[in-house]
N, C-alpha and C positions, 0 to 999 in steps of 0.2 A: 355715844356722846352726841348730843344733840346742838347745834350750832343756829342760835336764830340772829334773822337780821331784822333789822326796824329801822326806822327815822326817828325815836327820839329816845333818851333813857327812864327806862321804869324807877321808879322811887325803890326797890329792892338795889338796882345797880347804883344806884344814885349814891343811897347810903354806904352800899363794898366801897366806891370810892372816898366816900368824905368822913368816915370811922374807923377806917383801917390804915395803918403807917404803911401800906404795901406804896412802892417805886412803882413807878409805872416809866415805859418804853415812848418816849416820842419820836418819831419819824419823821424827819420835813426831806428835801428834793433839793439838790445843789442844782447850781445853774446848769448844768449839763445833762439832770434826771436822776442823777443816781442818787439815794435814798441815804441819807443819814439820820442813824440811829443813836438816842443818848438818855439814860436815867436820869429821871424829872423825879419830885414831890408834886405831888398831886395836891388839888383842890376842888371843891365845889362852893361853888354863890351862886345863892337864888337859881339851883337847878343849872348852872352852866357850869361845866368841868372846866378846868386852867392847870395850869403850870406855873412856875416864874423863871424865869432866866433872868441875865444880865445884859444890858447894851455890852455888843460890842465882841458877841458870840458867834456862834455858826447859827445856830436859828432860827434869832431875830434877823440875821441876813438871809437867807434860805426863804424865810415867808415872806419879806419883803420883795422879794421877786414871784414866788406861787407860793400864796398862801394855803395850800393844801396838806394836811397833816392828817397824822393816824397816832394813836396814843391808845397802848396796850398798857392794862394792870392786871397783873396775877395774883392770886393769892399763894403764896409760897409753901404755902405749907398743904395747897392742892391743887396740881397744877391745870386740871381741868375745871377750875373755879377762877371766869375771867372776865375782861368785857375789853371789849374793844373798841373806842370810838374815832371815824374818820372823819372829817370834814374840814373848813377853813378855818381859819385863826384869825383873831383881830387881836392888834398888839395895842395895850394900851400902857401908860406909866400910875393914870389912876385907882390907886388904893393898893401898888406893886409893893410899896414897903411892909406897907400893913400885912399883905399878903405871906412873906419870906418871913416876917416874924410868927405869923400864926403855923403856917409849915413846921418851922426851928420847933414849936411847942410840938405838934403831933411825931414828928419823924426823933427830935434829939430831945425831946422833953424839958427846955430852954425859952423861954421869954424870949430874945431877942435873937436873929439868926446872927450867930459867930464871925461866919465869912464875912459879912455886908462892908464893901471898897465903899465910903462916900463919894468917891470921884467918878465911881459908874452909876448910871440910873439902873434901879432893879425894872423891871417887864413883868406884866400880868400878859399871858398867851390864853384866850377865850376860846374854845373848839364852839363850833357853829354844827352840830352833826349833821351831815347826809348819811353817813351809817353807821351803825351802831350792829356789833355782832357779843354772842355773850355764849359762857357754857355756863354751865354747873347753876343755873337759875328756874326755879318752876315758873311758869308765865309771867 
């Protein structure tokens, strides 16, 4: 199995992530270092991977103090078919609802996502890569 790394993502990885309903693994860092792991919906805009959360989670606190994150997507049904992206996060609220609705269509196949509390703001989380690791992809 072959494991490469890069600084940016190939339009092959690009796509695994933004046509596939596969979860992907985010990772951010508690004030103390230790690493918390949690299932995200995935995204792509204009070549940037995201996520969404909710104010008022462990995450958006977590990269408010280091914003450094790592967000793994597998394809489940091979589990040497992956990609890895690590780098910083930039939290924004712009186009976060839009976002969790477009999600709700790819993941529950639903127009509008279910859960959404009006009393929280939803979060778009933008990975910035310094690196990108991937298997199961020819160049």
């Amino acid at each position: 199995m072959a494991v490469e790394q890069q600084p940016a993502l190939s339009e092959a990885q690009l796509r695994f992530i933004d046509e596939n309903p596969f979860v992907g693994v985010a990772t951010t860092l508690r004030p103390g270092g230790s690493p918390h792991s949690t299932v995200v919906w995935v995204d792509v805009e204009d070549g940037v991977v995201s996520f969404n959360t909710e104010e008022g989670r462990a995450k958006p606190r977590h990269l408010d103090e280091d914003p450094w994150v790592a967000l793994l997507v597998l394809d489940p049904s091979d589990p040497y078919k992956w990609v890895s992206v690590t780098g910083t996060a930039e939290i924004t609220t712009e186009g976060a609802k839009e976002q969790i609705d477009k999600l709700a269509k790819k993941y529950l196949g639903k127009d509008t996502y279910p859960g959404h509390d009006p009393e929280k703001k939803r979060l778009k989380v933008l990975i910035r890569p310094a690196y990108v690791d991937s298997s199961g992809f020819d160049g």
